[in-house]
C-alpha positions as CSV (number, residue, x, y, z in Angstrom):
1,X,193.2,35.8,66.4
2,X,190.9,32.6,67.3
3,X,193.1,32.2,70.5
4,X,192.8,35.9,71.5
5,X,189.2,36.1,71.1
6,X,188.8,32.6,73.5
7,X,190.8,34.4,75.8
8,X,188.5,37.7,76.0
9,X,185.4,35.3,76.3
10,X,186.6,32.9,78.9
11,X,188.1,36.3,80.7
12,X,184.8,38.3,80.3
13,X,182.8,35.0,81.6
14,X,185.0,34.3,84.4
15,X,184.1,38.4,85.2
16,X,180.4,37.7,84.7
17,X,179.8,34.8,86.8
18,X,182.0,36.1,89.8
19,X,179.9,39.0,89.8
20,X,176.4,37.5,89.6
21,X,174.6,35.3,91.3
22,X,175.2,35.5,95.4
23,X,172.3,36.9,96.8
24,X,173.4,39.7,98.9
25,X,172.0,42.4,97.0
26,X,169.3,42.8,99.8
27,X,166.7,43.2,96.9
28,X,166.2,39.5,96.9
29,X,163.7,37.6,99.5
30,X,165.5,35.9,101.7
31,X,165.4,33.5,105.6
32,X,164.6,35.9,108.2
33,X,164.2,35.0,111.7
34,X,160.7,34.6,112.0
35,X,160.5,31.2,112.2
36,X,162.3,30.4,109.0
37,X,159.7,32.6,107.3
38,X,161.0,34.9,104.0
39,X,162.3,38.3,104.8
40,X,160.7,40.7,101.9
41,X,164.0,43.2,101.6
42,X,162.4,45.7,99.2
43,X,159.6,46.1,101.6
44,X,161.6,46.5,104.3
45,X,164.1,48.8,103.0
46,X,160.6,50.8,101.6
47,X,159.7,51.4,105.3
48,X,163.2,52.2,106.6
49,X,163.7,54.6,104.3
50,X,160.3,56.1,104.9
51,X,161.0,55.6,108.8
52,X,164.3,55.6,109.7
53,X,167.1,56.8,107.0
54,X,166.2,60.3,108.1
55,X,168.2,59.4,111.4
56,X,170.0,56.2,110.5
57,X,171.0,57.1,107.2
58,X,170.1,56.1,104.1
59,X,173.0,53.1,103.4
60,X,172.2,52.5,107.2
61,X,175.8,53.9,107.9
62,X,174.5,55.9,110.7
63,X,173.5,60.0,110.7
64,X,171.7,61.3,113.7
65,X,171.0,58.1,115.0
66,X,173.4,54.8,115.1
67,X,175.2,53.2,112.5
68,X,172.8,50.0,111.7
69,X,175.2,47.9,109.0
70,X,176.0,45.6,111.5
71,X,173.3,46.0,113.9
72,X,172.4,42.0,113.8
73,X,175.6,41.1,115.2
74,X,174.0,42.5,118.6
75,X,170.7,42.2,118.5
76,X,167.7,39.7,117.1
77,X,164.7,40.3,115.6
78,X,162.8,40.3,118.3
79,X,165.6,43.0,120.3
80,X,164.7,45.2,117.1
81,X,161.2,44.8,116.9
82,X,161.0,45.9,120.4
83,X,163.6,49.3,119.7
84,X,161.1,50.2,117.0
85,X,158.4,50.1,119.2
86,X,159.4,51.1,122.6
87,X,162.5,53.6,121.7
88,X,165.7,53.2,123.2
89,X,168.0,56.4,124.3
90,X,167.4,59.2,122.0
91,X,165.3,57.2,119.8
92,X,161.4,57.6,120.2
93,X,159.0,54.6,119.5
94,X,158.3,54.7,115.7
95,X,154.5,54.5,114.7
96,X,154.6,51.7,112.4
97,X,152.3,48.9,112.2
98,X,153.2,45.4,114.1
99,X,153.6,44.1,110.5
100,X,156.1,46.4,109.0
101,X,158.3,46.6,112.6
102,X,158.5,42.6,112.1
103,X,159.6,43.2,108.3
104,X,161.8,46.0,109.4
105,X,163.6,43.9,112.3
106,X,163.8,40.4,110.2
107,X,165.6,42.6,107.6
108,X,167.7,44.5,110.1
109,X,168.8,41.4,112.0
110,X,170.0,40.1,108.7
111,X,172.7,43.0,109.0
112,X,176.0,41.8,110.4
């Protein structure tokens, strides 16, 4: 019985700690591109979904507009800041503040 139960606790930690602990929940601060500044993730995903999920999709995966999950692997921050503001294609310039663009497109650029 002793030998059983060491069994379901080492199995159940070895579960646990694979599970926890990496960081790429997006909910947690983490380095963005401005200058090795901290990229506030529930801020930024606050003003994309009040912004952009409507066209983007809420897990980013794309709806009207283009999927986003990966959208760091071709653009920086700055490319992204600059979308938001300006528009590209379809996409009209977004009235957000300077502030919440640079949140938006430290957060954004994290995706790849």
């Amino acid at each position: 019985m002793k030998k059983w139960l060491m069994t379901m606790l080492f199995g159940a930690a070895l579960v646990l700690g694979a599970c926890g602990g990496g960081g790429d929940g997006g909910n947690e601060e983490s380095t963005g591109s401005n200058g090795g500044g901290k990229v506030d993730a529930n801020a930024a995903e606050k003003i994309f979904d009040s912004n952009c999920a409507n066209c983007h999709g809420a897990d980013l995966s794309g709806n009207v507009g283009p999927d986003l999950t990966s959208v760091g692997s071709d653009h920086s921050a700055d490319d992204i800041k600059k979308i938001i503001h300006e528009g590209k294609g379809q996409m009209p310039p977004q009235d957000v503040s300077d502030e919440d663009a640079q949140t938006l497109a430290d957060w954004l650029a994290q995706k790849n």
